[in-house]
C-alpha positions in Angstrom: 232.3 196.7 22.1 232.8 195.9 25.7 234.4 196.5 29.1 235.4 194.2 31.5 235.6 194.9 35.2 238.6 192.9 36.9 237.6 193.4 40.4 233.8 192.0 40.0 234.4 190.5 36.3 230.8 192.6 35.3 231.2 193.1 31.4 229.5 196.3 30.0 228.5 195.8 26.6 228.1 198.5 24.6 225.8 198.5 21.1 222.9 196.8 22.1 219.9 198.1 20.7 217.6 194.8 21.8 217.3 191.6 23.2 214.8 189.4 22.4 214.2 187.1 25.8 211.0 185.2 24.6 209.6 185.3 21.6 206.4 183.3 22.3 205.8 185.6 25.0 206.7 188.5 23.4 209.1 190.0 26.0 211.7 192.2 24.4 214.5 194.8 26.3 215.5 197.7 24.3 218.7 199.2 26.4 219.0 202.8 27.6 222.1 204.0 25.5 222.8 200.5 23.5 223.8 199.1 27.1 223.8 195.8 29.6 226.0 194.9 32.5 226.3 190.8 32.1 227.4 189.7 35.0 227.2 186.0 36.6 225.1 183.0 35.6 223.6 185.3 32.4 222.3 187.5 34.8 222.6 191.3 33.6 220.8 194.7 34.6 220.1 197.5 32.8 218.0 200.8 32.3 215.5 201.6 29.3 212.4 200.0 28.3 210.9 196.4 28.9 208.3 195.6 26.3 206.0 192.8 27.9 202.7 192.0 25.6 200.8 195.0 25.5 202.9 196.6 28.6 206.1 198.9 28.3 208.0 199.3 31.6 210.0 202.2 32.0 213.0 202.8 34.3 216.3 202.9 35.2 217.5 199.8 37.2 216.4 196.8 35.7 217.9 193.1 36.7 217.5 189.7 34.5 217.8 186.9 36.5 218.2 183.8 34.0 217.6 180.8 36.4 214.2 182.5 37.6 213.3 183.4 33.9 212.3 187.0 35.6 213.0 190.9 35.6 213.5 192.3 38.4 212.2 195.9 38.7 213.9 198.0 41.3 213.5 201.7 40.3 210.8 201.6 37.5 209.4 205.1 36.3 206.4 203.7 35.3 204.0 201.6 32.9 202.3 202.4 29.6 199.9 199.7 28.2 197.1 199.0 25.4 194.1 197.4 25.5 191.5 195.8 23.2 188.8 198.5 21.9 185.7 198.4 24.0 183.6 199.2 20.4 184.1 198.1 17.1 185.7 200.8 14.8 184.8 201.8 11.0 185.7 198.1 9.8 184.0 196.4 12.4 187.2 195.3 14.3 188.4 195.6 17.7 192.1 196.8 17.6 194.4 197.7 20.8 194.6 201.2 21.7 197.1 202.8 24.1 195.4 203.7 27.7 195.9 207.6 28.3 196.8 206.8 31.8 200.6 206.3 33.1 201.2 204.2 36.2 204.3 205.4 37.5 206.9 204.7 40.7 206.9 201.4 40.1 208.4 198.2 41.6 208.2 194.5 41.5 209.2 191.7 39.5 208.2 190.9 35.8 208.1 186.3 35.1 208.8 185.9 31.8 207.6 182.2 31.4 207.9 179.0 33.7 211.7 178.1 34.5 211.6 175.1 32.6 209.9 177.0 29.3 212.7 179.2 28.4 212.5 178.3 25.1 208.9 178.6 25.2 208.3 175.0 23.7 204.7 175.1 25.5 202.1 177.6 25.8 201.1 179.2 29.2 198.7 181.5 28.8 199.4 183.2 32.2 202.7 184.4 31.2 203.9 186.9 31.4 203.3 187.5 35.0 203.9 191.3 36.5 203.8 191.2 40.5 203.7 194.7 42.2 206.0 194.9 45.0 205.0 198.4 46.3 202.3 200.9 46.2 202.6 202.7 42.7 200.4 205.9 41.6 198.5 207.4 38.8 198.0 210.9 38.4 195.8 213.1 36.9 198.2 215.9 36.6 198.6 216.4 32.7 197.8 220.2 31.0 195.0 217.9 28.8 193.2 217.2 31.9 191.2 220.4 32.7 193.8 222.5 32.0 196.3 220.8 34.6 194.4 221.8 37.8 194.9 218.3 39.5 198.1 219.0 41.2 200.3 215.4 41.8 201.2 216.0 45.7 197.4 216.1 46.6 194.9 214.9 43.4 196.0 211.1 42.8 195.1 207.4 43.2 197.4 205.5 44.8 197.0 201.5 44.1 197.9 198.9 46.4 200.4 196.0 45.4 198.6 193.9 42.2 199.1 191.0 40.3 198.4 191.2 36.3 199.0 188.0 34.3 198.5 187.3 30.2 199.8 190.6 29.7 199.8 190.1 25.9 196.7 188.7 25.5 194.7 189.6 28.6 191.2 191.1 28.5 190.3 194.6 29.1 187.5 194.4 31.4 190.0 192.5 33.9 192.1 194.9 34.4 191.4 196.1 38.3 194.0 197.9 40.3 192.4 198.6 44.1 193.8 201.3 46.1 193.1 204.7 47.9 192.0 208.0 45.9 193.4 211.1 47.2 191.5 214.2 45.9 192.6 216.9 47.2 190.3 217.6 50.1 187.4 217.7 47.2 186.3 214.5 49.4 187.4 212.5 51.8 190.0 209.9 50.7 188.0 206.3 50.3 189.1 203.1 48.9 187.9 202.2 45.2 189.5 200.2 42.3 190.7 202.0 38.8 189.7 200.0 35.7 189.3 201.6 31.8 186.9 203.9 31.3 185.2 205.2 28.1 188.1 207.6 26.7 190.6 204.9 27.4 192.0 206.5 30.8 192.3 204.6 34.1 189.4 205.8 36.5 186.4 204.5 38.3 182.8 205.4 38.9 181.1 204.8 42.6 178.4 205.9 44.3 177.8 208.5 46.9 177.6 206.1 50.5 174.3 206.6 52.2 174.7 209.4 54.0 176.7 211.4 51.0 179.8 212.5 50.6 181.7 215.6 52.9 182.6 218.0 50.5 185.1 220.3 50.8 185.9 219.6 54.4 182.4 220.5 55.8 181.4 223.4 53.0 178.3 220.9 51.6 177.5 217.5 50.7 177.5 215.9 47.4 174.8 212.7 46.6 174.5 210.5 44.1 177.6 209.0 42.1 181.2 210.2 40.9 183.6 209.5 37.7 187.2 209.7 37.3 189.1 209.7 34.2 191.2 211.7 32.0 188.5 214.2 31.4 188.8 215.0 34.8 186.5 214.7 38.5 182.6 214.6 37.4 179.4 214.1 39.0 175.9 213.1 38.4 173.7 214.1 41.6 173.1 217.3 44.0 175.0 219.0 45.7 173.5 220.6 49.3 175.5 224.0 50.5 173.6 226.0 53.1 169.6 226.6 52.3 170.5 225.6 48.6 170.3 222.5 46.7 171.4 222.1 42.9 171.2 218.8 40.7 173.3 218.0 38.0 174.2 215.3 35.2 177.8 216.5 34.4 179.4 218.8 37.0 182.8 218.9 37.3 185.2 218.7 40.5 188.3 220.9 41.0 190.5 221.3 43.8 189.0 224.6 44.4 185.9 224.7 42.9 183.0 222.9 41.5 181.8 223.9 37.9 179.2 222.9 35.2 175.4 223.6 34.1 172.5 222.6 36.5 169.5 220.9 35.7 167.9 222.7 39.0 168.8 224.9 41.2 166.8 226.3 44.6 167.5 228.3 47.6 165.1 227.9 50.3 164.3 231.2 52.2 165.4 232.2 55.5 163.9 235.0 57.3 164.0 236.2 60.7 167.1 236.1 61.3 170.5 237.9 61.1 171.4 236.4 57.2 168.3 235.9 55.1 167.7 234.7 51.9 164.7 234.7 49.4 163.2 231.6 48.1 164.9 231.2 44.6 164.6 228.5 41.8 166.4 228.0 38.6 166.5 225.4 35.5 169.5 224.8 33.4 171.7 227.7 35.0 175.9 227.9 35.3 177.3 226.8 38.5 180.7 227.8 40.2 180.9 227.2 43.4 184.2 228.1 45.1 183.8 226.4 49.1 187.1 227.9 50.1 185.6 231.5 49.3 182.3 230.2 50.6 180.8 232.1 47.7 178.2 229.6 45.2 177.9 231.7 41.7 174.8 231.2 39.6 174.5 232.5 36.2 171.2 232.7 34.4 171.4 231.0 30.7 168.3 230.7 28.8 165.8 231.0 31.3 166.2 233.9 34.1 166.0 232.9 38.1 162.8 232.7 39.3 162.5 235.1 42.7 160.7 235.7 45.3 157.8 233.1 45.1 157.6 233.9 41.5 157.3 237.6 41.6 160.5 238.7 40.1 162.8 237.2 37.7 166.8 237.5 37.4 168.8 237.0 34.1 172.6 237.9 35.3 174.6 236.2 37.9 173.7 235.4 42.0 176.2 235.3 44.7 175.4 232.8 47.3 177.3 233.2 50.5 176.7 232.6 54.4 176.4 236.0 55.1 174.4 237.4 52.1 172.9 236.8 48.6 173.7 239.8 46.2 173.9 239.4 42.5 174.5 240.9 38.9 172.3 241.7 35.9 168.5 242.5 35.2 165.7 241.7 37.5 162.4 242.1 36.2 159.0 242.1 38.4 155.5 243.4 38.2 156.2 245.0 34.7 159.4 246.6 35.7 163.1 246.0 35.2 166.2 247.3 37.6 169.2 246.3 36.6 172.6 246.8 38.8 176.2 245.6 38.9 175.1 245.1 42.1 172.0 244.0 44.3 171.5 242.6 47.7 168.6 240.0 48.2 166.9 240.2 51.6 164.3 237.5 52.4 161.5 240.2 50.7 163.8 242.8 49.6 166.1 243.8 47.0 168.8 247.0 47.8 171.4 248.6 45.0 172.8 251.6 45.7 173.6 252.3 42.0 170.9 251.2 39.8 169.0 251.6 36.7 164.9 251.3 36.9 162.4 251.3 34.0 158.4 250.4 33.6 157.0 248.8 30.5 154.3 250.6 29.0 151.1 248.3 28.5 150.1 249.2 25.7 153.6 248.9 23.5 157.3 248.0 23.6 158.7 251.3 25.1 158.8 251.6 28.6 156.3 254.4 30.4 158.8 255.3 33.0 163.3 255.2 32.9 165.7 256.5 35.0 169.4 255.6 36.0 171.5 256.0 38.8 169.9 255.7 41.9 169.6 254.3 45.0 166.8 251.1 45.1 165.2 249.3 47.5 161.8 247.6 46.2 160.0 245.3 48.8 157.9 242.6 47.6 156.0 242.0 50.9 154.6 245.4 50.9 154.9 246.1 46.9 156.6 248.6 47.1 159.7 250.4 45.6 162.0 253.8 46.8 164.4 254.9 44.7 166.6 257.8 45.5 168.9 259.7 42.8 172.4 259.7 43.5 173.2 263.1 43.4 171.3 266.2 42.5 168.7 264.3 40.9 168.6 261.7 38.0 167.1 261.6 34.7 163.7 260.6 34.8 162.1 259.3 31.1 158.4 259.4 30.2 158.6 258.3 26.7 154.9 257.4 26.2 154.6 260.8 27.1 157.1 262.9 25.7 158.6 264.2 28.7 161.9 264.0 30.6 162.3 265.6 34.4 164.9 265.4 36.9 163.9 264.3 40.3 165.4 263.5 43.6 162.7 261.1 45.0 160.3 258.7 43.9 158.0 255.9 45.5 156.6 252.9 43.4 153.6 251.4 44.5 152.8 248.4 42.3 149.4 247.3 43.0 148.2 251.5 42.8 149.9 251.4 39.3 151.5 254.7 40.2 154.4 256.6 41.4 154.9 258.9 43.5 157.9 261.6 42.7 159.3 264.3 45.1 162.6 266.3 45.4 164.4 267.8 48.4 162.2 271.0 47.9 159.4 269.4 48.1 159.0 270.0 52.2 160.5 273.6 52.0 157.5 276.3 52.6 155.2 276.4 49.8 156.3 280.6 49.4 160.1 280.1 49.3 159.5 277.6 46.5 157.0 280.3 44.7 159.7 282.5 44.9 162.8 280.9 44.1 161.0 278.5 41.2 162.7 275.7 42.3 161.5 271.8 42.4 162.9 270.0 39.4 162.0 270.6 35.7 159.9 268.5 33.9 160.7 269.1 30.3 158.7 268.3 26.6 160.7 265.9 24.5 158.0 266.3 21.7 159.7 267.9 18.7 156.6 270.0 18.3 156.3 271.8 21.3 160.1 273.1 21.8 161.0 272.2 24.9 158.1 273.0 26.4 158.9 273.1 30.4 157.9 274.1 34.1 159.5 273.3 37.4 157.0 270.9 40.1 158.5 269.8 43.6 156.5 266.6 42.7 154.4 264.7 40.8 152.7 261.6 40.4 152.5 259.6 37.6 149.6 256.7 37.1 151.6 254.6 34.4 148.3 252.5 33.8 147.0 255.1 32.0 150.1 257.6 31.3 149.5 260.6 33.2 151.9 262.6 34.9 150.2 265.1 37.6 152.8 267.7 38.8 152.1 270.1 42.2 152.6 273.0 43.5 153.8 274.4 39.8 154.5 278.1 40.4 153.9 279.0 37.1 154.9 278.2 33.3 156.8 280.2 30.8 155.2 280.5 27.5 155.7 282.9 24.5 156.0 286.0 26.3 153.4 285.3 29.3 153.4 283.2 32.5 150.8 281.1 33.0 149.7 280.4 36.7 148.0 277.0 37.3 144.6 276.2 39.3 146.2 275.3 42.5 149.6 274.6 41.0 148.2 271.4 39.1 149.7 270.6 35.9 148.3 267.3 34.1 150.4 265.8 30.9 148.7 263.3 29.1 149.8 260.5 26.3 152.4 262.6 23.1 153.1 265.6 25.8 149.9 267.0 25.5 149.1 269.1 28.5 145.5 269.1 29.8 143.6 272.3 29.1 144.0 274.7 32.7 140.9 276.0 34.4 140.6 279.2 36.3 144.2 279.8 35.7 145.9 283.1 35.4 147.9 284.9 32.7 150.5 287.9 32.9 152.1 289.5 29.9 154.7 290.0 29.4 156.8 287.8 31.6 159.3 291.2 32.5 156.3 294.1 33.6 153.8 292.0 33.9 151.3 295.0 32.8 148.2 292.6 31.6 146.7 290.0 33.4 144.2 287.5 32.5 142.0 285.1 35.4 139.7 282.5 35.5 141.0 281.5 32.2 140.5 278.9 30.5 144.4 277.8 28.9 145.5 275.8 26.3 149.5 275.3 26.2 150.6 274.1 22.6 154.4 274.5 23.1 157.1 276.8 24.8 155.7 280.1 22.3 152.4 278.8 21.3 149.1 279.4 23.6 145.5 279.8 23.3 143.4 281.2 26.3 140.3 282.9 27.1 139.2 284.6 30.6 138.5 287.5 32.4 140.6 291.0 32.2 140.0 294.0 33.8 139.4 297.8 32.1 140.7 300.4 33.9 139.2 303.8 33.1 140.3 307.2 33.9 138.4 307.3 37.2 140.3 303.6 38.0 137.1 302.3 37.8 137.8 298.5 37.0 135.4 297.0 34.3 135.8 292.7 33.9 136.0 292.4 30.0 136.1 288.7 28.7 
């Protein structure tokens, strides 16, 4: 079927699937919708799919020009090839495989074979000949590649006008299309030439120039080399962002971050001065780094951070910005662990004002001291650590020795090997406390002494050897009697058990206090079990007072 146009005589032929227009070359035409426009000389134009040796052109203004033995390409959507395997497969052959990569917006001319070889009678290897008229573009853009994140207006590599000739027979390792990479203000944009990499994709790797490459606008520097291809932006090197410098094998490059594991990772310290930071190192740890938040992430994997000149370690994340370092997670030092959804990191300080604390016991697994939410700030220059409960005073856990107390207050000191633990009565007047028996209660978790417990302002506790020593104790309850510490000093050794009292001082019952018992020597077995011996005085009927012991 066909049409013919009177006023310009073009026939439209209709029903034309192909046309073969050299079969030594292997140049074929397969027609968008079955159709050509013949027009003068056996010229024609038409839209659809140019099949050129290993090369398909798409697009939809095509013109043959017979005398010139050429296609004209004047509005091509773009070029799909194959080329020869760069390894062997299974059988030991090297078959063509399609490149992953699209050049597209293309324009130029396609010479099908010399003007006097139509019928192709003798071989020229050089044929066919593609000539780029125009800049054309590859783009990185597809929902394979990381997920899409290489948007096409500002992540592409734009190649300058090319030549490509054999293009059914020509060699892979030829193919070289120079040009300008744009990458979306990742780096600058620098000239380099695309060429098929190892997943069949067009791409290139270069080196970092001398000086490195701008990152980000002026957020760090990157060194070493880069790689583009369909699996996206990588790099092998280090990258430097303020005090820090990280060095990777395989990091990868979006427009608004940079992600991928770390071989090594270090923060130099900064002190002295408004924004400090402590020295920090890390091996094989997770990087994202987001330079238009100006926030570098670092996430612990198998081995934690290594802080503070190697007395602390942090498994959890670390936020790296130009006005702080805080982080995420568990930080362990000098036999201790604090963990916090979030801590601050001075040059020699860490603060949380929510956070968990615990000490290891030496001699086992448990941990000689726990407690939760309070307020931290430990300081590794002078070894210290305050804590603060958050509220009217936190939990405090002495598991070694069986006892639980809730306190306001406590300082760490962690070369003493003790701590130091106060409430808010501690600086009332020592004879409001004695009469209102307040100060927090320390309480026996051992099942066998029933919740043996007394109230003590403060306390220390030496968690080298497990003992809690509690102060200015008023006085405990026990069966029916209170029983009135030496001085107010109360002594708790390893399994609750509380160290016999010494001139102490008994009064039964608790309600009329009509007996009383001194210098006494007491042993407290649990909240109604006791055994003492002391002094007690006989009253006669003359109230003469005899000491019976």
């Amino acid at each position: 079927n066909a049409v013919l146009n009177l006023l310009n005589y073009d026939l439209k032929i209709y029903g034309v699937s192909q046309i073969l227009l050299s079969d030594s070359e292997n140049v074929t035409i397969y027609p968008a919708k079955n159709q050509v426009v013949l027009k003068k000389n056996r010229d024609f134009t038409f839209g659809g799919v140019v099949q050129a040796g290993k090369f398909s052109i798409f697009g939809k203004d095509f013109s043959f020009n017979y005398d010139q033995f050429k296609i004209n390409i004047n509005n091509g959507d773009s070029i799909r090839f194959s080329v020869r395997r760069l390894t062997p497969d299974a059988f030991g052959s090297f078959p063509d495989v399609p490149v992953k990569s699209v050049i597209e917006q293309v324009q130029g001319e396609l010479i099908i074979d010399k003007t006097n070889n139509k019928s192709g009678r003798t071989s020229y290897p050089q044929y066919p000949i593609f000539n780029s008229s125009k800049e054309s573009f590859v783009y990185y853009s597809k929902r394979s590649i990381q997920k899409g994140v290489y948007k096409r207006d500002k992540f592409y590599f734009k190649i300058d006008p090319y030549t490509l000739s054999s293009l059914d027979n020509f060699k892979t390792e030829a193919l070289k299309l120079k040009g300008i990479f744009s990458s979306a203000g990742i780096f600058p944009d620098f000239v380099d030439t695309l060429s098929i990499q190892p997943d069949y994709s067009l791409g290139f790797v270069r080196p970092a120039p001398g000086g490195g490459f701008a990152s980000y606008g002026d957020k760090g520097k990157f060194t070493n080399k880069i790689k583009l291809s369909n699996e996206g932006l990588h790099g092998d090197g280090t990258i430097d962002y303020l005090t820090s410098t990280l060095s990777s094998s395989n990091m990868v490059f979006y427009p608004d971050s940079v992600n991928g594991m770390a071989e090594k990772f270090a923060v130099r310290e900064q002190k002295g001065e408004k924004v400090e930071y402590p020295l920090v190192k890390g091996d094989s740890v997770y990087v994202h780094w987001a330079p238009k938040k100006d926030v570098m992430q670092i996430f612990s994997q198998v081995k934690p951070l290594d802080m503070y000149k190697g007395q602390a370690q942090m498994k959890g994340r670390v936020d790296y910005t130009p006005k702080e370092m805080s982080g995420n997670g568990k930080l362990d030092f000098s036999g201790a662990t604090m963990s916090a959804n979030l801590m601050k990191f001075k040059n020699k300080k860490v603060l949380s004002d929510t956070a968990s604390f615990s000490l290891k016991a030496l001699e086992s697994s448990q941990f000689a001291f726990s407690t939760k939410n309070v307020n931290a700030i430990v300081d590794f220059e002078k070894r210290t650590g305050d804590f603060a409960s958050n509220g009217k005073g936190s939990i405090v856990e002495f598991p070694v020795n069986q006892y639980i107390c809730y306190m306001d207050n406590f300082k760490w000191n962690m070369d003493a090997g003790e701590i130091e633990l106060a409430s808010r009565d501690a600086n009332k007047p020592k004879d409001a406390r004695m009469l209102e028996l307040s100060g927090p209660e320390f309480i026996s978790t051992n099942p066998k002494q029933d919740s043996l417990r007394f109230n003590a302002p403060k306390a220390k506790f030496d968690f080298k050897n497990y003992i809690i020593s509690a102060m200015d104790v008023a006085w405990i309850n026990v069966a029916d009697a209170k029983v009135y510490p030496d001085s107010g000093k109360v002594t708790i050794l390893k399994a609750a058990e509380m160290k016999t009292f010494s001139n102490a001082k008994i009064v039964a019952n608790s309600i009329t206090a009509y007996h009383t018992v001194y210098k006494a020597n007491a042993n407290l077995f649990g909240r109604k079990s006791y055994a003492a011996s002391g002094y007690y005085d006989y009253v006669d009927e003359m109230k003469n007072k005899q000491p019976i012991y």
